[in-house]
C-alpha positions as CSV (number, residue, x, y, z in Angstrom):
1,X,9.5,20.1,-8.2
2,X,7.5,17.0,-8.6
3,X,8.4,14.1,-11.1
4,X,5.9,13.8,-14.0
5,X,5.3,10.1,-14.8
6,X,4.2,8.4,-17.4
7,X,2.1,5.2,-16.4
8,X,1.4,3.1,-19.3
9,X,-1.0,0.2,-18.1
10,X,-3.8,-1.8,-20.3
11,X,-6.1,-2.3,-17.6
12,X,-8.7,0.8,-16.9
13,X,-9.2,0.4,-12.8
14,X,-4.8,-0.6,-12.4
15,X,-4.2,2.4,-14.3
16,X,-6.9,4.7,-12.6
17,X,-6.2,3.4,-8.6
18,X,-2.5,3.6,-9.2
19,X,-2.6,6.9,-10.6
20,X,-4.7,8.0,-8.3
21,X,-2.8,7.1,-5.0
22,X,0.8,8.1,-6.8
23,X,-0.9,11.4,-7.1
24,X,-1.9,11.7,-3.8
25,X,1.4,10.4,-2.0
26,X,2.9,13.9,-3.5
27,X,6.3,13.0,-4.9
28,X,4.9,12.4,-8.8
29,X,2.0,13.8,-10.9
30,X,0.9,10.8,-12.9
31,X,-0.1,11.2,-16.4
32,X,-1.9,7.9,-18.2
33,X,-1.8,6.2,-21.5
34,X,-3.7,2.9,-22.1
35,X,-0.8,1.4,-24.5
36,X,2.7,1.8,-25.8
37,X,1.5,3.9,-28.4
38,X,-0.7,6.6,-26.6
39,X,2.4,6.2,-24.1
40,X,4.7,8.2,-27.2
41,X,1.8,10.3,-28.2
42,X,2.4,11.7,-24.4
43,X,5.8,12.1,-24.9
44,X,5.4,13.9,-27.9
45,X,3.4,16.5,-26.3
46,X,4.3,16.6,-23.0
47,X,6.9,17.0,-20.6
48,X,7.9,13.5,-18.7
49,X,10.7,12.6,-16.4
50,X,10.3,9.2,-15.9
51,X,7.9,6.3,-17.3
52,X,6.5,3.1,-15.7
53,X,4.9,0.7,-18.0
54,X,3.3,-2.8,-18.1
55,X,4.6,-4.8,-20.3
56,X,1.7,-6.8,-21.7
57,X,-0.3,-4.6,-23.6
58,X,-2.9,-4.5,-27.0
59,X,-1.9,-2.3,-30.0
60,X,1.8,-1.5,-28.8
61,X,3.0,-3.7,-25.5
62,X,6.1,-2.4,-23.5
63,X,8.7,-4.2,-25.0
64,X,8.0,-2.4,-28.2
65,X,7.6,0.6,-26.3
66,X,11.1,0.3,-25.0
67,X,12.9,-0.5,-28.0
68,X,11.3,2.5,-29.4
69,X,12.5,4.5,-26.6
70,X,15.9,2.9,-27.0
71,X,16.3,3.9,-30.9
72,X,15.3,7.2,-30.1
73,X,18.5,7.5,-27.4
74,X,15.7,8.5,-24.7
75,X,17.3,8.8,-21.4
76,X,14.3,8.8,-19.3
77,X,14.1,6.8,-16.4
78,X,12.3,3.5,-16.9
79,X,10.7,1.3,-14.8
80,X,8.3,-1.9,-15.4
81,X,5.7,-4.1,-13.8
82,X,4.6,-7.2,-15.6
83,X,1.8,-10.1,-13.7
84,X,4.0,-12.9,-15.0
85,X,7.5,-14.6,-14.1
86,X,10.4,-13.0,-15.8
87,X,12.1,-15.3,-18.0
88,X,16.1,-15.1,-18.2
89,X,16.0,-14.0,-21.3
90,X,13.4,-11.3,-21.1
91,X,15.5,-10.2,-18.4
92,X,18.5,-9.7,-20.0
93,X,16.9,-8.1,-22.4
94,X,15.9,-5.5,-19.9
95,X,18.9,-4.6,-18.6
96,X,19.8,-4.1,-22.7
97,X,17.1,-0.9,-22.3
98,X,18.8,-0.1,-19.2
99,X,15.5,-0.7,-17.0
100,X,15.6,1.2,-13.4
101,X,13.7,-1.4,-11.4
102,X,10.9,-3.8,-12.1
103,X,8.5,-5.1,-10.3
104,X,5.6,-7.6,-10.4
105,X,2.0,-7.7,-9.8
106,X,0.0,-7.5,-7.6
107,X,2.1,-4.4,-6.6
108,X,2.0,-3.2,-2.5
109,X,1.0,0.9,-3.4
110,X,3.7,1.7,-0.3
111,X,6.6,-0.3,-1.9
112,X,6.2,0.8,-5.5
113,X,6.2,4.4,-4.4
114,X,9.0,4.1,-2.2
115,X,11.0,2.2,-4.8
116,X,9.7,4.5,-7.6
117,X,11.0,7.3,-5.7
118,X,14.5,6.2,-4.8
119,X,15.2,4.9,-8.7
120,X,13.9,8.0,-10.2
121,X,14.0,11.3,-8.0
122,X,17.0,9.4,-6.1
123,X,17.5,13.6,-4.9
124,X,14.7,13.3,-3.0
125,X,16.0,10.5,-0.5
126,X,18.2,9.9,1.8
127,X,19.5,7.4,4.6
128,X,19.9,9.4,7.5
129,X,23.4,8.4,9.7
130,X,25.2,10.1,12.8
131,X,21.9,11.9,14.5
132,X,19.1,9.7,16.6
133,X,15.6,9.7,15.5
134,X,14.1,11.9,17.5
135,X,17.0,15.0,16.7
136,X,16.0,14.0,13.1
137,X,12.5,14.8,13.7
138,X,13.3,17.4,15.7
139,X,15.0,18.6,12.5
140,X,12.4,18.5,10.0
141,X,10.1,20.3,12.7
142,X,12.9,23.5,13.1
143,X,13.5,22.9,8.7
144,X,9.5,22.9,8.6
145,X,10.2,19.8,5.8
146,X,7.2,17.7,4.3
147,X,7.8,14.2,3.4
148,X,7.8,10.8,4.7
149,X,10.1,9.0,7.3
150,X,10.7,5.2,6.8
151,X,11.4,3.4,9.9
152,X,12.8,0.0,10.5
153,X,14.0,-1.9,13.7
154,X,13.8,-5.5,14.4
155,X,11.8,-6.7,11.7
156,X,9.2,-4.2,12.0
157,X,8.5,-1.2,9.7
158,X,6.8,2.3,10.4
159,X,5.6,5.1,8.6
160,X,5.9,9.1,10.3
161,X,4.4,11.6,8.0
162,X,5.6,15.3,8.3
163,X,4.0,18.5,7.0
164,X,5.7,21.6,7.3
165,X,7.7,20.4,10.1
166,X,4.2,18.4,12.1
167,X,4.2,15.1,12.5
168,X,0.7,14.8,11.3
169,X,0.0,11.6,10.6
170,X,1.9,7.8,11.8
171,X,1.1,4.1,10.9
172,X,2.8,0.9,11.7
173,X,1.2,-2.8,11.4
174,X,-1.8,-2.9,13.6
175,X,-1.5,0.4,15.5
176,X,-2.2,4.5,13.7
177,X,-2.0,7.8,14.9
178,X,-0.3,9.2,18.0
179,X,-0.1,5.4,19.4
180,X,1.7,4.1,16.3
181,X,4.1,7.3,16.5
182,X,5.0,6.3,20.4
183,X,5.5,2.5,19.3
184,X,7.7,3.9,16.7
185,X,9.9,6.2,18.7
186,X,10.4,3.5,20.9
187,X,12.0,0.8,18.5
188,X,15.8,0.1,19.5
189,X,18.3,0.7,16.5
190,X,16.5,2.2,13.9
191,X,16.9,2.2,10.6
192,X,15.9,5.5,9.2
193,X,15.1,6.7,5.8
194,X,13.5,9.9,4.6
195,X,11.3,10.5,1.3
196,X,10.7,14.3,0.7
197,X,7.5,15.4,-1.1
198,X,5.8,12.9,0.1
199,X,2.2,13.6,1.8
200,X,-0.5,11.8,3.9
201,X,-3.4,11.4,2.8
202,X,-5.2,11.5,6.5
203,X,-4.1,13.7,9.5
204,X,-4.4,11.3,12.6
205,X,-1.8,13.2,14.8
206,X,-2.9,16.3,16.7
207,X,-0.1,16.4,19.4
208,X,2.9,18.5,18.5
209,X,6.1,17.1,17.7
210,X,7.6,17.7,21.4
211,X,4.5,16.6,23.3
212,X,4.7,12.9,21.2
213,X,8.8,12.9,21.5
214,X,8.4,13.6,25.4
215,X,6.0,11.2,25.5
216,X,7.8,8.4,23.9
217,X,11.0,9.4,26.2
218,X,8.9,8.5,29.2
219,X,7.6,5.1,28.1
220,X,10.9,4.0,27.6
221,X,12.5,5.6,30.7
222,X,9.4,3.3,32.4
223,X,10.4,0.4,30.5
224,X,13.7,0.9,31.8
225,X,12.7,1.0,35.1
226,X,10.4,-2.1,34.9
227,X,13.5,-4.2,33.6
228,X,12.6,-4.3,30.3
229,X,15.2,-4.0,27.4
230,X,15.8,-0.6,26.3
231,X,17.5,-1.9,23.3
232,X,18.3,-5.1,21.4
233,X,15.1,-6.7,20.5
234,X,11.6,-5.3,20.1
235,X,9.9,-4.1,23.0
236,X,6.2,-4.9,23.9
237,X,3.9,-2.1,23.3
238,X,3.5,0.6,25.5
239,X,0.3,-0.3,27.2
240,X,-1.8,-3.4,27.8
241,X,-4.9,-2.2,26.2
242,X,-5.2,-4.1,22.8
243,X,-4.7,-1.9,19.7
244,X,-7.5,0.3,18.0
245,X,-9.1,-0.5,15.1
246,X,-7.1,0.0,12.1
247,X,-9.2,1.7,9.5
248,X,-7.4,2.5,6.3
249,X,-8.5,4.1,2.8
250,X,-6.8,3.2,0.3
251,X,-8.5,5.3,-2.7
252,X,-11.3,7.6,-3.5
253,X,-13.9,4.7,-3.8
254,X,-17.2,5.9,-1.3
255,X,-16.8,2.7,0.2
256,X,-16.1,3.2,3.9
257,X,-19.0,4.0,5.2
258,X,-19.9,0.2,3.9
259,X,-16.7,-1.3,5.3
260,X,-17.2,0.1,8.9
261,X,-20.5,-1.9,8.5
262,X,-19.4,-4.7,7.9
263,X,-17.6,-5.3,11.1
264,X,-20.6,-4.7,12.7
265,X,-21.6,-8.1,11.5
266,X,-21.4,-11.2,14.5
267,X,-17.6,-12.1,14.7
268,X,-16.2,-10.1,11.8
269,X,-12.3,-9.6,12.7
270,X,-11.6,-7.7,9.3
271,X,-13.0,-6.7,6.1
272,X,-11.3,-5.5,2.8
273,X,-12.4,-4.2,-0.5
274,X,-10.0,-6.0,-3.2
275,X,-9.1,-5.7,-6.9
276,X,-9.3,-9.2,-8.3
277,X,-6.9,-8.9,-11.1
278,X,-4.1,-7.0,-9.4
279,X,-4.9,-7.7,-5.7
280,X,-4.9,-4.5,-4.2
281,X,-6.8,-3.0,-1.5
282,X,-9.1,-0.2,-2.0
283,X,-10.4,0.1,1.2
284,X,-9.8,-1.8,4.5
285,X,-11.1,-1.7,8.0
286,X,-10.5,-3.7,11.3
287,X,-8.0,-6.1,11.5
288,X,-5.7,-6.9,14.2
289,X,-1.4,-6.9,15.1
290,X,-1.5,-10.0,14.0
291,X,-3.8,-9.8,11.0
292,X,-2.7,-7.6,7.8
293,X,-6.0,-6.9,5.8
294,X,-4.0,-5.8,2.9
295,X,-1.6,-9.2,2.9
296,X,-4.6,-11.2,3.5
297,X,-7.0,-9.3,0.6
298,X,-3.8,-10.0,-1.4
299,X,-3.9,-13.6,-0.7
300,X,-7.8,-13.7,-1.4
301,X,-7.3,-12.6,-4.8
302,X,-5.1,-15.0,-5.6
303,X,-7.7,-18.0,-4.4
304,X,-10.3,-15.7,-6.4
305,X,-8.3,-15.9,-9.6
306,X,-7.9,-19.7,-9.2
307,X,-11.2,-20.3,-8.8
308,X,-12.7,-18.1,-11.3
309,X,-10.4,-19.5,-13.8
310,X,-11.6,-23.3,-12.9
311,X,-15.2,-22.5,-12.8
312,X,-14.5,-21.0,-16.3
313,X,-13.2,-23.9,-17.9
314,X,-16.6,-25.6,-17.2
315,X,-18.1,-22.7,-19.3
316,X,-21.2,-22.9,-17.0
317,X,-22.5,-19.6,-18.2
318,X,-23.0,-18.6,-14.8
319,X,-21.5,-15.6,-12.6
320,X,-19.7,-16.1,-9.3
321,X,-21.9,-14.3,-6.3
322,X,-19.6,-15.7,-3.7
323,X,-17.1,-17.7,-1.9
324,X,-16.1,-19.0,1.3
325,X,-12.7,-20.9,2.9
326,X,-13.2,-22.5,6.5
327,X,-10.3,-22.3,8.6
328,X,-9.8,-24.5,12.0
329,X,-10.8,-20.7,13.9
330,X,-11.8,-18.2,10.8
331,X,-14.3,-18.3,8.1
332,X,-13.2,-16.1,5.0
333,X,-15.9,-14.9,2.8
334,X,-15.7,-13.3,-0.6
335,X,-18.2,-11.7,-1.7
336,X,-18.5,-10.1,-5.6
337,X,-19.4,-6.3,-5.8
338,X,-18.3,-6.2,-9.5
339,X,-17.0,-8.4,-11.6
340,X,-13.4,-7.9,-11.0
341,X,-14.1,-6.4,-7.4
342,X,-14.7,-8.0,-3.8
343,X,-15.2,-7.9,-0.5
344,X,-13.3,-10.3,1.7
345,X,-14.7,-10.2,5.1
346,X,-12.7,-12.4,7.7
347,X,-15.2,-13.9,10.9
348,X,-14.1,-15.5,14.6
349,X,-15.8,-18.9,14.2
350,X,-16.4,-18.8,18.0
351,X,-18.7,-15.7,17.6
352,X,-20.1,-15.7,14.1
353,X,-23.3,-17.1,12.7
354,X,-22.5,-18.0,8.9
355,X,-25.8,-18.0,7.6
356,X,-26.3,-14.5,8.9
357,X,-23.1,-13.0,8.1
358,X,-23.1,-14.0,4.4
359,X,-27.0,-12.3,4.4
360,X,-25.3,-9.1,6.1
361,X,-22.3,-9.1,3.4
362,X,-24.4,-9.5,0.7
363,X,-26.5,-6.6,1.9
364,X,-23.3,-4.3,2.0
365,X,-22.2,-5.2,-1.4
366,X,-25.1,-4.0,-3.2
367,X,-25.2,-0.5,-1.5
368,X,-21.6,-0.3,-2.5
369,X,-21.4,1.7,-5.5
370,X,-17.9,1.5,-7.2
């Protein structure tokens, strides 16, 4: 059965992309409220099993919400975000409500759900111990299970996706699809850890299960043979031919089309569609091994808020249309498509022509209707 939660967030677009993708990963079936105090209307009414609220909020804020929840002996899960440090106190004072986990903005979509899902449908997960990785997912293709498998060797981590027993979907950093799956299969020591109910939200594997395990036997048996390391420290990737473009969609904005543009543009590397105020991704294309789009729209934000907050200061009166940060080998350009939205477009300095690249990004953010 899947978890109904309660996500109690102020800010309209948080609220709406978070509930969105924590809908679509499968394991919960979000249900909103804008404050503390729609958050007990919803509990009145309807059935929750766990909550996850921000804490600053207009007409009731978390904290209120909590000791509300706390007179009423509710023994609901809880869990919190907040965009600001956590003071010792305020801390403390968590732990008093008996808070499951808490995190802090901007939140990483994967790692709340994965967190969410352990502290409140901890059934639903488990370490697996005593079988290799591929007789687990050998396993969950003879089980038919749906969920998601957690990798993690050396540093790395990657992401299988099953659906009624077919690996149907795979992503690591840099790599997606049946070539992440064989990078994956060919990590030494893994660390595994399974989510059930969890879903993908693409299908990028066609192979079956036996073809892609066969497969990933042979590269290492060849990486045997070739002296490389079958185990104890990351191996290099199976072939020499640089990875494909990593194209990933983070919600249901129509903005794709627009981001596969983009790197059309002289020397773009990558391109991102960001949230200013919590620093997500919405949408991301390109990118490289070496280059996270979502870790790098992150960091954009973060320079966005700064400035934003300078320039208002002066009280100029005046809107931002866009940005730019020279690097020793990158230009990074932000450009506004809303107020509180961007697109951070990342350019080889070799190969780009700046004038014509913030034209061509300027272009794409007006067709982009959010």
């Amino acid at each position: 059965m899947v978890t109904t939660l309660l996500l109690v967030d102020d800010d309209a677009f948080v609220r709406g992309a978070l509930a969105r993708a924590l809908n679509r990963g499968g394991a919960f079936s979000v249900l909103p409220a804008a404050d503390g105090q729609q958050a007990l209307d919803v509990l009145a009414a309807e059935r929750v099993d766990a909550i996850l609220t921000d804490l600053q909020m207009p007409v009731m804020d978390g904290l209120t919400l909590l000791g509300h929840l706390f007179e009423r002996g509710s023994r609901l899960p809880v869990a919190v975000m907040t965009g600001h440090a956590i003071a010792p106190a305020l801390r403390q004072q968590l732990q008093a409500y008996g808070i499951a986990a808490t995190f802090t903005k901007p939140v990483d979509i994967s790692v709340l759900a994965d967190e969410l899902q352990r502290v409140l449908d901890p059934e639903t997960v488990g370490r697996i111990r005593g079988i290799t990785l591929f007789g687990f997912l050998q396993l969950l293709e003879v089980e038919q299970k749906t969920g998601l498998v957690v990798v993690h060797a050396g540093g790395q981590e990657g992401r299988l996706y099953f659906a009624d027993g077919a690996l149907v979907h795979a992503h690591t950093r840099g790599l997606g699809g049946v070539e992440a799956a064989y990078e994956i299969l060919t990590w030494p020591d893994p660390k595994v850890e399974i989510f059930y109910k969890r879903r993908a939200r693409e299908q990028t594997v066609e192979e079956r299960l036996q073809h892609v395990l066969m497969e990933a036997a042979r590269l290492l048996d060849e990486r045997g043979r070739d002296g490389e390391p079958a185990s104890g420290g990351a191996p290099a990737t199976a072939a020499p031919t640089p990875p494909p473009r990593r194209v990933h969609d983070f919600d249901t904005l129509p903005a794709q089309s627009e981001l596969e543009a983009a790197l059309e543009i002289d020397g773009a590397v990558g391109v991102a569609l960001v949230h200013v105020g919590s620093g997500m991704t919405l949408g991301m294309a390109g990118g490289t091994a070496a280059l996270d789009m979502e870790v790098a729209g992150s960091a954009a934000a973060e320079v966005a808020r700064a400035e934003l907050g300078a320039i208002g200061t002066l009280k100029l009166g005046d809107a931002v249309q866009d940005m730019m940060i020279t690097l020793g080998r990158q230009y990074h350009l932000i450009r506004f498509v809303a107020p509180d939205v961007f697109l951070f477009l990342i350019l080889d300095r070799a190969r780009a022509s700046l004038g014509m690249a913030r034209h061509r990004l300027a272009q794409i953010a007006r067709r982009i209707q959010l």
